[in-house]
C-alpha positions in Angstrom: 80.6 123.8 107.9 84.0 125.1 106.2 85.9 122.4 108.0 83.1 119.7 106.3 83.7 120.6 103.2 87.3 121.0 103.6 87.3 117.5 104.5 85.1 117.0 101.6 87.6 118.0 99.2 90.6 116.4 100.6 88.9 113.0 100.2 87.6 113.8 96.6 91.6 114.4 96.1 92.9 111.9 97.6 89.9 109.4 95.8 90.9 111.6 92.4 94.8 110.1 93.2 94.2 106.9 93.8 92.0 106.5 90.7 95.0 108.3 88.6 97.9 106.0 90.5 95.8 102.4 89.6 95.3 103.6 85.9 98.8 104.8 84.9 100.0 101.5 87.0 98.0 99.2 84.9 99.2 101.1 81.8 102.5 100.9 82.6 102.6 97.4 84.5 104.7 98.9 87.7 103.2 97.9 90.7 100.6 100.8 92.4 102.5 100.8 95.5 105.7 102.3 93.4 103.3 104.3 91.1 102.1 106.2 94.3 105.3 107.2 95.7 106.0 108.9 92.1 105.3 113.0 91.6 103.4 114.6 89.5 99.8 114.1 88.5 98.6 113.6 85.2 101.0 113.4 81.9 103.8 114.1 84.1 103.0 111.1 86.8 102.4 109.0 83.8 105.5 110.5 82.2 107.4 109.8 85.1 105.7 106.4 85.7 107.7 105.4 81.8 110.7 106.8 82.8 110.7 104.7 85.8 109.5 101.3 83.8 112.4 102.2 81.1 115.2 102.3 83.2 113.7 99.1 85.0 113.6 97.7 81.6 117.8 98.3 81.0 118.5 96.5 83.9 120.1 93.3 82.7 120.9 91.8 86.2 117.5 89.8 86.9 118.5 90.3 91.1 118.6 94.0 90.0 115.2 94.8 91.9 115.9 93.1 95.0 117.0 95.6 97.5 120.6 96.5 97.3 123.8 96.8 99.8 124.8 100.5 100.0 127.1 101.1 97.6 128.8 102.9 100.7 129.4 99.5 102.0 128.1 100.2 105.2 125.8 96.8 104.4 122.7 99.0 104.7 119.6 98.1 102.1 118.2 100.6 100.1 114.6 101.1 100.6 112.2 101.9 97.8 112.6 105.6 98.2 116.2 105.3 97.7 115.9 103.1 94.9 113.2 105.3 92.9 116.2 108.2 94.2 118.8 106.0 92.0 116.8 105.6 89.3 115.8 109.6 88.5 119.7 110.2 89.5 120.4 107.9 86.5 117.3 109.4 84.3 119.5 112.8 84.4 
């Protein structure tokens, strides 16, 4: 019975996250797929969700989402994790 309503839970979390991801991505406009690879939950997911959006925003290059070459120049392309890594690297 615990491990019911263990699993219980766990799905009402994970339900309770998804519902949190699609409203801060639709108030934000960033895609939920970025939105749910952010931390937090709450004020600081949304928080982080703008911080994300505003340096987005200051990118003038309009080529500037599409993945990038390491700047390495071992020709790799950054993944999303990277890219979100890039972006709260610049944020501090």
């Amino acid at each position: 019975m615990a491990e019911l309503e263990r699993r219980f839970d766990e799905a009402d979390k994970a339900k309770a996250r998804r519902s949190e991801v699609e409203k801060v991505a639709k108030e934000t406009g960033l895609p939920v797929e970025l939105v749910a690879m952010l931390d937090g939950d709450g004020d600081q997911l949304a928080e982080n969700a703008k911080t994300v959006n505003a340096i987005i925003g200051k990118l003038k290059d309009p080529g500037a989402l599409a993945p990038r070459v390491d700047q390495a120049g071992g020709g790799e392309q950054l993944t999303p994790r990277q890219l979100l890594q890039v972006a709260y690297a610049e944020k501090n």
